[in-house]
Structure formats: structure tokens, C-alpha cells
KOLLUM-413023 format. One record per residue (C-alpha): residue in one letter; x, y, z. Coordinates in steps of 0.2 Angstrom, whole numbers, padded with zeros to 4 digits, always signed. Layout:
AXYZ...
***
This chain:
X-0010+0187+0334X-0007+0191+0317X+0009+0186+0317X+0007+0170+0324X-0006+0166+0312X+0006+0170+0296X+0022+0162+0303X+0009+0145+0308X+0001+0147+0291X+0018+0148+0283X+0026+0135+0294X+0015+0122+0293X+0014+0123+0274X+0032+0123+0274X+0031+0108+0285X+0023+0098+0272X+0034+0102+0258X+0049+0098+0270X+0040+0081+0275X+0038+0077+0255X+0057+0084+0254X+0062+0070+0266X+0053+0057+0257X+0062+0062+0242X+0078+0060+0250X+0077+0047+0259X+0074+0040+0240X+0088+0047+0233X+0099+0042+0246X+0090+0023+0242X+0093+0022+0226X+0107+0033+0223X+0116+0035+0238X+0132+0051+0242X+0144+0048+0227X+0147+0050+0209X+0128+0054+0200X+0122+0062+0216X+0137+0075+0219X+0134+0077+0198X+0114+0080+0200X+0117+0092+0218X+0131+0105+0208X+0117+0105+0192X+0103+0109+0207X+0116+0121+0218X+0116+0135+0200X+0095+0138+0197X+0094+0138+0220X+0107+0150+0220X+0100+0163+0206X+0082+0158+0213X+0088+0165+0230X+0096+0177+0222X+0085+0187+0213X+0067+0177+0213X+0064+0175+0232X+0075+0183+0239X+0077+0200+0229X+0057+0199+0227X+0052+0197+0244X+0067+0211+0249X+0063+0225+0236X+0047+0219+0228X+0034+0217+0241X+0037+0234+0252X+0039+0243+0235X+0021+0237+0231X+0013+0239+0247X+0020+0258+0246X+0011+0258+0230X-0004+0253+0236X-0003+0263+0252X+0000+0279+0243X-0015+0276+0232X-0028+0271+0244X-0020+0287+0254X-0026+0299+0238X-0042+0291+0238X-0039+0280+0225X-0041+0261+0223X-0025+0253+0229X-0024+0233+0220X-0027+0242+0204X-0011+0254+0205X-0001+0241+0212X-0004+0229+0199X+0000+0243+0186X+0016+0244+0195X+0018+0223+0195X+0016+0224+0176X+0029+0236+0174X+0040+0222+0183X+0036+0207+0174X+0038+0219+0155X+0057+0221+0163X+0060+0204+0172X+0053+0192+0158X+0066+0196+0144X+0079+0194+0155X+0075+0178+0162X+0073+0172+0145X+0091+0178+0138X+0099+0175+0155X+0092+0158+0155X+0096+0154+0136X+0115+0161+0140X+0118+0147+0153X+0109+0132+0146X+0118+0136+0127X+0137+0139+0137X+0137+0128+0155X+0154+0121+0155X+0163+0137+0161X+0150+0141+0176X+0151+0121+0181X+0170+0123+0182X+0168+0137+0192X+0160+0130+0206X+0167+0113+0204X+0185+0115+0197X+0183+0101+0184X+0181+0089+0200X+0199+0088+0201X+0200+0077+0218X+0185+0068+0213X+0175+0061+0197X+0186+0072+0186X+0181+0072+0167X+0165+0061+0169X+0159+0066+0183X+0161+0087+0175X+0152+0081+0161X+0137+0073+0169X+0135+0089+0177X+0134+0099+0163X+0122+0090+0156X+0111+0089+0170X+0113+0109+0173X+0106+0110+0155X+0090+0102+0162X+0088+0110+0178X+0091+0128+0172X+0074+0131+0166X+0069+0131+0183X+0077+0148+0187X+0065+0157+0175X+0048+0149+0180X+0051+0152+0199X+0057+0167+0196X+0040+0172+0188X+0031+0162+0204X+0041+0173+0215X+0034+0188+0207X+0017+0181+0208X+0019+0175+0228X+0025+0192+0231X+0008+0200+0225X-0001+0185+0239X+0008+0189+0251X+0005+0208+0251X-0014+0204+0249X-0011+0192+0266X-0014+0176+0255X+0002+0169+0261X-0004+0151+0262X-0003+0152+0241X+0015+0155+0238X+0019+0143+0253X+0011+0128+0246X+0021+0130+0229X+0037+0121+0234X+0024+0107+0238X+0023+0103+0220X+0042+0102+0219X+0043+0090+0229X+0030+0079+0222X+0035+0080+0204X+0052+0073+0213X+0045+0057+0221X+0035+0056+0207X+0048+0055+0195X+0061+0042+0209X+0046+0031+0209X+0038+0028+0191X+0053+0034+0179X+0070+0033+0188X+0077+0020+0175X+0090+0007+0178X+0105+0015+0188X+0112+0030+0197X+0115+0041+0183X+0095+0039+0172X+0089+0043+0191X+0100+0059+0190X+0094+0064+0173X+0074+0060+0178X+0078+0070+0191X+0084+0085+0183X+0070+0085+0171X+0059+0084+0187X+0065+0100+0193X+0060+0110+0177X+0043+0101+0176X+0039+0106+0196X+0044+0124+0191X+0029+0124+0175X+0018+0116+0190X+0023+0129+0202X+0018+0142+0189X+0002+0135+0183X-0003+0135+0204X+0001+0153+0205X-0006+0159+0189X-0023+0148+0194X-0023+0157+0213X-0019+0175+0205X-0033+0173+0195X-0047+0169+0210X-0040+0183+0220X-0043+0194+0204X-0023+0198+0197X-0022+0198+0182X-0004+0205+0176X-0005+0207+0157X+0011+0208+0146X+0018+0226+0138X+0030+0232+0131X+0045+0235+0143X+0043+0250+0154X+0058+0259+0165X+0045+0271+0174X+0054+0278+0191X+0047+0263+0200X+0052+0250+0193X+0070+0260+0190X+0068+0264+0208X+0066+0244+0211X+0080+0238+0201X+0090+0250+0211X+0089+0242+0226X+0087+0224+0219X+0104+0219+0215X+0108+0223+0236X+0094+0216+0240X+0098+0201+0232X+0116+0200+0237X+0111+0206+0254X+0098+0189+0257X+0109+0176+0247X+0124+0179+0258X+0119+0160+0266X+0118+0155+0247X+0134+0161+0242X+0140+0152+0257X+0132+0138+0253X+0139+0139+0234X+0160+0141+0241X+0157+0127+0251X+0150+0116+0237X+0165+0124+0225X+0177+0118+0239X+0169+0100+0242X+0169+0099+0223X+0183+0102+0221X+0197+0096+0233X+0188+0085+0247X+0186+0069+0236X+0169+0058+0231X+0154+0058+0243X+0160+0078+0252X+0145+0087+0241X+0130+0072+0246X+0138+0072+0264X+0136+0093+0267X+0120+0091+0257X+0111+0078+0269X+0117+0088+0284X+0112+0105+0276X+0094+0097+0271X+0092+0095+0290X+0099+0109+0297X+0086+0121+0283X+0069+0112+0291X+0069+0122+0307X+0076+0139+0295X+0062+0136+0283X+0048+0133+0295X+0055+0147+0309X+0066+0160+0301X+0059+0160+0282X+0040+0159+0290X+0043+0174+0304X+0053+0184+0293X+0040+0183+0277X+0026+0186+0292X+0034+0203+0298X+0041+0212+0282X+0022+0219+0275X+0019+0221+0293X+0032+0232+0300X+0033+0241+0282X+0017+0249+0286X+0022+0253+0302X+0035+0263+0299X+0026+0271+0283X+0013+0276+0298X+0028+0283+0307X+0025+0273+0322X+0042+0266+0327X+0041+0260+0342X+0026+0247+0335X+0039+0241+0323X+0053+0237+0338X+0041+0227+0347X+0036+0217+0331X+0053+0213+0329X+0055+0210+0350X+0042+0198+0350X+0047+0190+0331X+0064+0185+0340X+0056+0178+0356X+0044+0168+0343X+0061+0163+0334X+0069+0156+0348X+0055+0148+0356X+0055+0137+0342X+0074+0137+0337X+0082+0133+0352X+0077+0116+0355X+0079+0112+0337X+0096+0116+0337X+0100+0106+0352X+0091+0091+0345X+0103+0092+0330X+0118+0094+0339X+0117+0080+0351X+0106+0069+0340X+0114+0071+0320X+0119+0052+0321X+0104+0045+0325X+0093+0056+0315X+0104+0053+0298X+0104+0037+0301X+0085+0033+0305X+0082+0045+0292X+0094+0040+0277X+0104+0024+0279X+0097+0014+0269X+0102+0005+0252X+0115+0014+0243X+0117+0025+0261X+0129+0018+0270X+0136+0017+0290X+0150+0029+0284X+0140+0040+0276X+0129+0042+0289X+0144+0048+0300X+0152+0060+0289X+0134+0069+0288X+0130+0067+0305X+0148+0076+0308X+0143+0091+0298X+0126+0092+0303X+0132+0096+0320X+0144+0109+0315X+0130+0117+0303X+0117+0117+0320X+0129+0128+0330X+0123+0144+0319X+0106+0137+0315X+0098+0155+0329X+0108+0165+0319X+0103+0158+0302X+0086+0163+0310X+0090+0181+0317X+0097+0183+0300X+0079+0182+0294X+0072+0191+0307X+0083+0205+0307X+0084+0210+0288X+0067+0216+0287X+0070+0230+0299X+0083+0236+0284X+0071+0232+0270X+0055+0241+0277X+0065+0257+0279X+0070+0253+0258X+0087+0251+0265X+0097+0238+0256X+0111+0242+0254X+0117+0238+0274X+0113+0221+0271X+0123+0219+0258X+0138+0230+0267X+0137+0218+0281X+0135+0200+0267X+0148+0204+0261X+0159+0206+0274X+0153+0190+0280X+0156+0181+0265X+0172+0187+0268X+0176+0180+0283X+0169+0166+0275X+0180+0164+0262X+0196+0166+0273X+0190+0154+0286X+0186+0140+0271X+0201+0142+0263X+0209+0138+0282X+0201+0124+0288X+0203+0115+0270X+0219+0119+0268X+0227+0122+0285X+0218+0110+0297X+0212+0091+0295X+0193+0096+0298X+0191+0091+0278X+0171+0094+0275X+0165+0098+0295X+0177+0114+0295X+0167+0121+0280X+0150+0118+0291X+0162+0128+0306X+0166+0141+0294X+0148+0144+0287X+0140+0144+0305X+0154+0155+0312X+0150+0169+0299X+0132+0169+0303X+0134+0175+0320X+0145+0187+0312X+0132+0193+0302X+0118+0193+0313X+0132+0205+0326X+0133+0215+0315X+0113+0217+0310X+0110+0221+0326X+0123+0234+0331X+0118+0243+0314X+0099+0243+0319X+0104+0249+0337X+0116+0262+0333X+0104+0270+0321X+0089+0270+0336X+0080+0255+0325X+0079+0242+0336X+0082+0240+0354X+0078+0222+0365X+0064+0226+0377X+0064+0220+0396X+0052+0207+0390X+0066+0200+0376X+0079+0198+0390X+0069+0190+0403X+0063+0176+0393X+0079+0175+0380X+0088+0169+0397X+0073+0157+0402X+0071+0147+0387X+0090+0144+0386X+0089+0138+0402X+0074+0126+0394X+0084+0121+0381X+0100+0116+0392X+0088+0104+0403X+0083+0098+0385X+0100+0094+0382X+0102+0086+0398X+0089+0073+0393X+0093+0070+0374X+0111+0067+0381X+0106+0053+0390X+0092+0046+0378X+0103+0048+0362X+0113+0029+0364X+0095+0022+0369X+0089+0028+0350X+0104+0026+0342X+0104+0006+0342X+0085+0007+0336X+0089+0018+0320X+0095+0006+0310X+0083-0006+0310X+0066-0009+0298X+0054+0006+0295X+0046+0002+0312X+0061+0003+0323X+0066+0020+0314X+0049+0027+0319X+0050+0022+0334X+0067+0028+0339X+0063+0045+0332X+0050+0045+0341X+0058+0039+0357X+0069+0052+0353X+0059+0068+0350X+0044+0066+0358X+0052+0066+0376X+0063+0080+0372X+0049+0090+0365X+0038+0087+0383X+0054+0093+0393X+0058+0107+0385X+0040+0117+0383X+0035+0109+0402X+0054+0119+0407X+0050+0135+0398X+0033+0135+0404X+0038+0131+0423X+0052+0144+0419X+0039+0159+0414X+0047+0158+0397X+0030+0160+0391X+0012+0165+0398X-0001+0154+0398X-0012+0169+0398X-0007+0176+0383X-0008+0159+0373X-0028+0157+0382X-0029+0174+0375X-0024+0171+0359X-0033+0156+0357X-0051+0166+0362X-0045+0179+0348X-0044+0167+0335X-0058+0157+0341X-0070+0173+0340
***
């Protein structure tokens, strides 16, 4: 029940922010469109996501939060009170991690241009000088944001481990809003003022963001005081494991970054917006499945395996896949066989054109074909990270990012694929990924799939392919109506979703891919 509650909590929160997110691009493809001042304004945002992945959100919610629940654990165990020594210990972070935000940060924003060129190669096949330049700029504006989120990270980490997860999952709300916000009242006259408002919008959200979690903090009575820096054994201990940690959950954004360099690069105008668009789509279902269960299960099975109780941490993470593909499966079958219709009802509009539609629709569908294991990803790292092993993960990132590298470099360079083999590549290496998560965690006795798992694993697939059956038929239907005023674009998504949606949980239910009993059950649970 519990975890149900969290990953809905999380989910639907996240489902707002995504909603605003698609408001805001659907404006930016209006205004702006997939070429010269979008690819400039994406490569400045691509730099603070990545470090932000890196070590805010993911390092945090990898290292941070099990490290403070042992904390608390440990104290409450030796009759102490438990928040007040974890805060201690969350003090001791921020006197480490705020100074080197604030040189990292001053560093990037004083020298861009070599760290621009790195991930753009001067945008040698499009834009070239001009476009290199705007970029630089605009990283100059967005970098800020790195540091603030990076303190909202340490601040979320703290909610979640009191269960106040709703707190940190509305924060990217904000984001979002300073965003449309600044597209509707401030964009100024053409492409590139849009590109700058926006950048500036993006550090403005991350003071927002900051202000929210400071405000929360203070009614659920944190109150984290700056000190002197302190390297006690805890917060050496944490730093230990951070850096894996953060390599271990960026491997997608590392991915994420090659393919941008690679677009930037060699693939021409528009490839960065095109890989975007379809990216945005592919990360709703991640965001709202994979980030929400795997935020939901890590304080969960982290003091189950403190307790010693094993077996209750294999079944959490059982019945955290069945929940992950329950709600994953569909999804990714909507996007395969539906990319063109949904890019188009979604984005084609102004600046947005027939052509651009096609090209993201192209890589959208390549992307889906790894969106379950994008998921399992999430759902399987935190049976490394409750055990404070981190360093697996990144064994097993890096290998991928490997692969990932090899295969790029191919299917730019050796096949015609352009843009959609860099989606191949990047879904192909997270099933490698989430192969090899597994066979670790099985190997070493930490995970097993129950009979429970194998029945319905094999009954929703069999859902989703009667899904698939339907949206092949009612995909041309939609299609003409996507391209049409406001109205007809509601209409065909909805024409489009709603039907698929009603197959698919009718099959699954018909199929005993879930019991009705256990949802009546859980609703009576909640109720009382």
C-alpha cells in the first residue's frame, strides 16, 4: 500500500509538472520551432541537466538518503532522538557541498567555451561560429541553475526520508511555470531574445525551487544551519560513494550527452530539437513510472535490509517491477505505433513543421523500444544502493556507456540511420544495462523473480500486444485529425488514447494480470 501511495503521490505530481512541461514545449516549438536558437538554448540546458543528474539528484537520492536514514536508524536504535542526528549529519553535507557548488559553478560560468565545444564540436555540420557563440552565452545563464538544484536536492532528500515526498515532487512544477511564464510575457521579438528569456528563466525557477524547499523544511521542522566545513567519517564515508553513485545513476544522462555531442556536431541543423521532442515524450512515462517507483522503494527496502529481512526486500522489488510494467508496457506501445500522430497533434504548429514532426516522430519510436528498461533501470539500482553498494552500478554504467559509444559512433558513421540510429543505440544499451543489474543482483542471492512476477509479466504482455492490435488500426483514423485546430488535436488524442487505454486494462484484467481483490483491498486500506 505504501508503495502504491508513494509512486501515485510522486506520479501524479510529476504528471502536472510534465503537463506544464508540454505546455512549454508546444510553445517553444510555436515560436521558435527545431533549428538554429533552439539547438543553441537545448546544448546550454543539456550542461546544468547533466551535473544536476549527476551529483544533485541522482548522487543524493543514491548515497544521501540511505546514508541519512542509517543515521537516524542507528540513533533512535541507542534510544536517542533520530531527526536531530540526522540533521547534524545533513549540516555536515551542505558545509562540504556549498563551497564547491560555488567554485564549481563560478569555474564554468567564467571559461564555457571549452566545455561547449566539447559537447558540440563548434557545430561544425551546423550553425558553426554563431550558432557556438549563442550557446555559450546562454550556458552562462543557465549554469546557476546547477547550484540551486543541487541545494534543493539536498533538501528533497531530507523529505523524502521523513515520507514527505509530495514536497520535492512538486518542485520541478515551478520550473516549468517560470518557463511559460517567461514564452508568454517576455519572449521579445524573434528566435534568439526567446532563447536568452528562456535561459534566464531556468535560473530564476531554480531560486523558486529553493525558496519552496526552504519554506517546506521549515514547517516540517529542518533547519540546516551553515558551519564551518566538516570531513567527519560520514560525510567522508558519503563522498566515497558519491562520485559511483553519481556516475552509476547518470549513465542515461551520459548517454543523453554523446548523443547531443554527436547531433551537434555532424548531423546538421534541426538533429538536437528533433532528438529533444522525441526524448521529451519518451521521459513522461520514465518520470512518472520509473523515477516515482524507484524514489518510492529506495527508504523502503533500505530498512529492510538494515532489519535483516531479505526476503521482504525481494518481494518489494517483485511487486515494484509488476507495478513498473503495468504501467510501462502500454506506454511504450502507444509510442511506437503512434510517435507521428502524437508529435504532431502535440507540436506542429507555427515554427514546427510537417518535416519536423517526422524526423522526431522517427526517433521517438526508436527511443520507446528501451523505454521498460529505462524503468527497470530505476527499479533495480536501489537494490545496489540499500546495501551501500555503488560502485556495481557504475561497473555495470560504464560498460554500457561503452557500448554506447561504439554503437554511436557506427550508426553515424557507418550506416544512413543519421539521428534514429543514435535513439537505437541509446535504447539498445539500456537493455544491456538492465541484463546485467539483474544477473549481478541474482548471482549474489539479492534478487530472485517470484512465481507471482512470471505469471503476470507474461499476461500483461499479452495485454499490451491486443493494445497494439487496436492502436494499429485506429492510428491513420487519428492521424488526419492531428493537424487540425486545438479542437481536432484534443480530439484525435483522445480518440487515440482513450480506446487504447480501455483495451488494455479490460485485457489484463480478463487475463488475471491483476486481482481485483487486492485493488478492493487496497482501496478499504486507504479508505480506513
Amino acid at each position: 500500500m505504501s508503495l502504491v501511495k508513494n509512486t501515485a503521490t510522486i506520479g501524479g505530481l510529476t504528471l502536472a509538472s510534465r503537463v506544464l512541461g508540454f505546455v512549454r514545449d508546444q510553445l517553444m516549438a510555436h515560436f521558435v520551432g527545431a533549428g538554429f536558437a533552439n539547438d543553441a538554448f537545448l546544448v546550454a540546458w543539456r550542461l546544468p541537466n547533466l551535473f544536476r543528474a549527476l551529483f544533485a539528484e541522482g548522487a543524493f537520492s543514491a548515497a544521501f538518503v540511505p546514508m541519512f536514514n542509517r543515521v537516524v536508524g542507528q540513533a533512535e536504535t541507542e534510544g536517542r532522538e533520530g531527526l536531530p542526528e540526522g540533521l547534524r549529519f545533513a549540516e555536515n553535507v551542505l558545509s562540504v557541498l556549498l563551497p564547491f557548488l560555488a567554485v564549481f559553478t563560478t569555474l564554468i560560468m567564467a571559461f564555457p567555451r571549452p566545455i561547449v565545444w566539447l559537447i558540440t564540436f563548434g557545430f561544425k555540420e551546423g550553425g558553426g561560429p554563431a550558432k557556438f557563440d549563442l550557446a555559450v552565452h546562454l550556458t552562462q545563464l543557465t549554469f546557476p541553475y546547477l547550484a540551486l538544484i543541487s541545494l534543493v536536492s539536498l533538501l528533497g532528500g531530507i523529505m523524502n526520508s521523513l515520507n514527505r515526498f509530495w514536497v520535492n515532487a512538486a518542485a520541478p512544477v515551478l520550473l516549468n511555470i517560470c518557463m511559460i511564464v517567461a514564452l508568454l510575457f517576455f519572449r521579445g521579438n524573434n528566435a534568439i531574445d526567446i532563447a536568452h528569456t528562456q535561459a534566464l528563466a531556468v535560473t530564476i525557477s531554480g531560486v523558486a525551487q529553493l525558496l519552496w524547499l526552504i519554506l517546506a523544511a521549515r514547517s516540517a521542522g529542518v533547519r540546516l544551519r551553515l558551519k564551518r566545513p566538516t570531513l567527519n567519517p560520514e560525510v567522508k564515508k558519503l563522498l566515497s560513494v558519491i562520485w559511483p553513485a553519481a556516475i552509476g545513476a547518470g549513465a542515461v544522462q551520459f548517454n543523453l550527452l554523446v548523443i547531443t555531442m554527436l547531433a551537434a556536431g555532424f548531423l546538421g541543423q534541426g538533429a538536437v530539437s528533433y532528438i529533444y521532442y522525441a526524448d521529451r515524450l519518451n521521459q513522461l512515462p520514465l518520470a512518472l513510472v520509473g523515477i516515482g517507483v524507484g524514489t518510492a522503494i529506495l527508504p523502503v527496502i533500505s530498512r529492510q535490509i538494515g532489519q535483516g529481512d531479505e526476503k521482504a526486500a525481494i518481494v518489494t522489488q517483485n511487486r515494484a517491477i509488476e507495478l513498473s510494467l503495468l504501467l510501462t508496457l502500454p506506454a511504450t506501445a502507444g509510442l511506437m505505433i503512434g510517435s507521428t500522430t502524437l508529435i504532431r497533434a502535440l507540436f506542429q504548429t507555427g515554427a514546427f513543421t510537417a518535416h519536423d514532426t517526422q524526423a522526431s516522430a522517427a526517433v521517438l519510436t526508436a527511443f520507446s523500444c528501451g523505454l521498460p528498461a529505462y524503468i527497470l533501470i530505476k527499479v533495480f539500482t536501489p537494490g545496489f544502493y540499500a546495501r551501500a553498494d555503488t560502485r556495481t552500478p557504475v561497473r555495470i554504467a560504464m560498460t554500457e556507456m561503452a557500448c554506447n559509444m561504439a554503437l554511436n559512433l557506427f550508426f553515424v558513421f557507418g550506416t544512413n540511420l543519421s539521428y534514429v540510429g543514435l535513439a537505437i543505440s541509446g535504447a539498445s544499451c539500456a537493455w544491456i544495462n538492465v541484463g546485467l543489474l539483474y544477473w549481478v543482483l541474482h548471482r549474489r542471492g539479492h534478487f530472485s523473480i517470484d512465481a507471482q512476477l512470471k505469471r503476470r509479466a507474461i499476461r500483461l504482455a499479452l495485454a499490451a500486444l491486443a493494445m497494439a492490435a487496436l492502436l494499429l488500426w485506429l492510428d491513420p483514423l487519428c492521424a488526419a485529425r492531428a493537424g487540425g485546430s486545438l479542437g481536432a488535436r484534443i480530439v484525435a488524442l483522445l480518440l487515440l488514447i482513450v480506446p487504447a487505454g480501455v483495451c488494455y486494462f479490460g485485457c489484463a484484467f480478463l487475463f488475471g494480470a491483476f486481482d481485483w481483490r487486492e485493488t478492493k483491498a487496497l482501496l478499504r486500506r486507504r479508505r480506513a
